[in-house]
C-alpha positions in Angstrom: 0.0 0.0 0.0 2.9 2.6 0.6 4.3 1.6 -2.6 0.5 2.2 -4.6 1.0 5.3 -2.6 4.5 6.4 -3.5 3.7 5.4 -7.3 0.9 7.8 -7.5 2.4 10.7 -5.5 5.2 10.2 -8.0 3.0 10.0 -10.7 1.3 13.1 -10.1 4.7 15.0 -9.5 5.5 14.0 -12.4 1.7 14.8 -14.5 2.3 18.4 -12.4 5.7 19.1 -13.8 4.8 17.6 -17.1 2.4 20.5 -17.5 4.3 23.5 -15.7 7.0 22.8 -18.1 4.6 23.0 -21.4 2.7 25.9 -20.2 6.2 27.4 -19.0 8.0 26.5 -22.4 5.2 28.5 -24.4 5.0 31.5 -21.8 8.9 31.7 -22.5 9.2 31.2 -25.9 6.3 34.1 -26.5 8.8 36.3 -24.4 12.1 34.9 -26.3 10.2 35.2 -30.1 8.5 38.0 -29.3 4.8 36.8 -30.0 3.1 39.9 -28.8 5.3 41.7 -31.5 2.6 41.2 -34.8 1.5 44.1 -36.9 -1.2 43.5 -39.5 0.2 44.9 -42.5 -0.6 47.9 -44.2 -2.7 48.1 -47.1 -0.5 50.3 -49.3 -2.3 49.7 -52.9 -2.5 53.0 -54.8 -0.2 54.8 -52.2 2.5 57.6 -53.2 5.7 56.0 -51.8 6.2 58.6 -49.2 3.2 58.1 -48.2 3.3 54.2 -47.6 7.4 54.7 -46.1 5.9 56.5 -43.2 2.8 54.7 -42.2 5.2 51.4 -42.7 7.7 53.2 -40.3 5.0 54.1 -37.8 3.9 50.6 -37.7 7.4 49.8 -37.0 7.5 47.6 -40.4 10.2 48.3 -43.4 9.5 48.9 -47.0 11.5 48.6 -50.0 10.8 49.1 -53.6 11.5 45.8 -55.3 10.4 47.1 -59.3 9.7 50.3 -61.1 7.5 49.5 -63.9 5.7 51.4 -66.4 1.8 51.4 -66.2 -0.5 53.1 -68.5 -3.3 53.8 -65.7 -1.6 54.1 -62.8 0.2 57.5 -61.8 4.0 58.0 -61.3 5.4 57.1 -57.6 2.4 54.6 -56.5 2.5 51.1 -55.6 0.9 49.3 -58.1 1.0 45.6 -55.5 3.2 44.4 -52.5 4.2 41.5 -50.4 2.8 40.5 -48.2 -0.6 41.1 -48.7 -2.5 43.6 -47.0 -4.2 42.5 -43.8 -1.3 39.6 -43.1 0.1 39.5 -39.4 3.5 40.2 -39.7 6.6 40.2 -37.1 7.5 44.0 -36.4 10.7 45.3 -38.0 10.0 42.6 -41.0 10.1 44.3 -44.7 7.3 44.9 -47.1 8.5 44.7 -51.0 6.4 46.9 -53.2 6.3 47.8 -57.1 5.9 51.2 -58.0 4.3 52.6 -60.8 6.8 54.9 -63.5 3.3 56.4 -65.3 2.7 55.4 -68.8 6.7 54.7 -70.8 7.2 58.0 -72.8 7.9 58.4 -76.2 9.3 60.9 -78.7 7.7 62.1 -81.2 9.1 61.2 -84.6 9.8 64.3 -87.2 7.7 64.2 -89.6 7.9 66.8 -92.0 7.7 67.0 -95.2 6.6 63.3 -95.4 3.4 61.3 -96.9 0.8 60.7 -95.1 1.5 56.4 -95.3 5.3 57.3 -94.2 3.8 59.4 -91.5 2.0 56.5 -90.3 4.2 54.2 -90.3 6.9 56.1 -88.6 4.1 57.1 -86.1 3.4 53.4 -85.3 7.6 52.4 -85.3 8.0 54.8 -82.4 4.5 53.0 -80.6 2.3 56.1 -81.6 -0.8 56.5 -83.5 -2.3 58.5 -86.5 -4.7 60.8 -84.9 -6.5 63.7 -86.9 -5.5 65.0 -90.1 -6.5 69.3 -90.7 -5.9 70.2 -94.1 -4.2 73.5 -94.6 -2.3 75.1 -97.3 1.4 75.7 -97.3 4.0 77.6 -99.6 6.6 75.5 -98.8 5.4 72.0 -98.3 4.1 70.1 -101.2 0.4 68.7 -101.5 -0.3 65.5 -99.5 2.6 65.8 -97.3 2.9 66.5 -93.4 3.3 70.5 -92.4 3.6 69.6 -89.2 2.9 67.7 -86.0 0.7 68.5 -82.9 2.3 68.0 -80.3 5.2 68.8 -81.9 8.2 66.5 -83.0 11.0 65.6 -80.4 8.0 66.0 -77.5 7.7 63.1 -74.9 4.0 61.6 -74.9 2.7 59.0 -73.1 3.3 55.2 -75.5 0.3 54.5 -77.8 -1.2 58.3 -78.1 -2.1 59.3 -81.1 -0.7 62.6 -82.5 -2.8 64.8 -84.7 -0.5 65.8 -88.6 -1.2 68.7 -90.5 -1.1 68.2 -93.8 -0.9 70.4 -97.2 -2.9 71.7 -99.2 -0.1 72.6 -102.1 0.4 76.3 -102.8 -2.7 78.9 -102.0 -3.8 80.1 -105.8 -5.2 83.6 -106.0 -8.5 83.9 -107.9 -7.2 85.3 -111.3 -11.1 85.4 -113.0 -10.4 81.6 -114.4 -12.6 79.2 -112.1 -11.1 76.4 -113.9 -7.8 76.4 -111.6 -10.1 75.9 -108.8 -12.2 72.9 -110.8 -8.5 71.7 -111.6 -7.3 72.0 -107.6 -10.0 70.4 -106.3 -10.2 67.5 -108.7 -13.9 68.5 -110.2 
């Protein structure tokens, strides 16, 4: 009977430290990992950079831009996505990598003076642009059918895949000299 006894005293020593020491071992490893030290991230979607740096460094989180990428819609200096994901828990002091927006990739306009209409296009489209309007004027110096001029003008920088408006000649301006039939002849009646 004092041996039953002993067997079951030990026992539930050892049941009692059994669970002190789990319960112990998690208390101490929150203090050692720093459990209690989580942060939901941040959702920074559509920030300016600035912006997102400083309500990262308020949360006590980093942030570092991982790409620069050109985007048609999205405006110069805002994150266009990051990791992790908005709304994680996160360790403090951990990083968050974004991609930032460059705007839309700018182009230069190609010179296009003095050519046809087809080479205008076709340099127009090499350089990513489009043909936009044509307005019809006369010139003294440029022949009929060929570009004036562009607007915007040439050498400008324009948003990738915008479409750029020619001015085109009419040939020479002919005063009225009583004979109507120049006129017929100029406008191909």
């Amino acid at each position: 009977m004092i041996k039953t006894k002993s067997i079951l005293i030990a026992f539930g020593i050892l049941v009692g430290l059994f669970i002190i020491a789990f319960f112990g071992t998690d208390i101490i490893m929150k203090i050692i990992v720093g459990h209690g030290n989580e942060v939901q991230v941040p959702l920074l979607l559509g920030e300016d950079y600035e912006v997102a740096r400083k309500t990262c460094k308020d949360m006590k989180l980093y942030i570092e831009q991982s790409e620069l990428i050109h985007d048609e819609n999205i405006e110069k200096g805002k994150i266009i996505s990051q990791k992790p994901n908005p709304g994680i828990m996160t360790k403090k002091y951990r990083t968050v990598s974004v991609v930032i927006s460059n705007g839309p990739e700018m182009v230069r306009i190609p010179y296009l003076d003095n050519l046809s209409i087809v080479e205008a296009k076709l340099k127009l489209e090499n350089a990513g642009l489009s043909l936009g309007e044509k307005v019809f004027r006369y010139s003294e110096e440029v022949n009929k059918g060929n570009v004036i001029y562009s607007q915007p003008m040439a050498d400008e920088l324009i948003p990738k895949k915008s479409s750029v408006k020619i001015i085109i000649s009419l040939g020479k301006y002919i005063t009225s000299s009583g004979d109507d039939n120049k006129w017929k002849n100029l406008l191909g009646e």
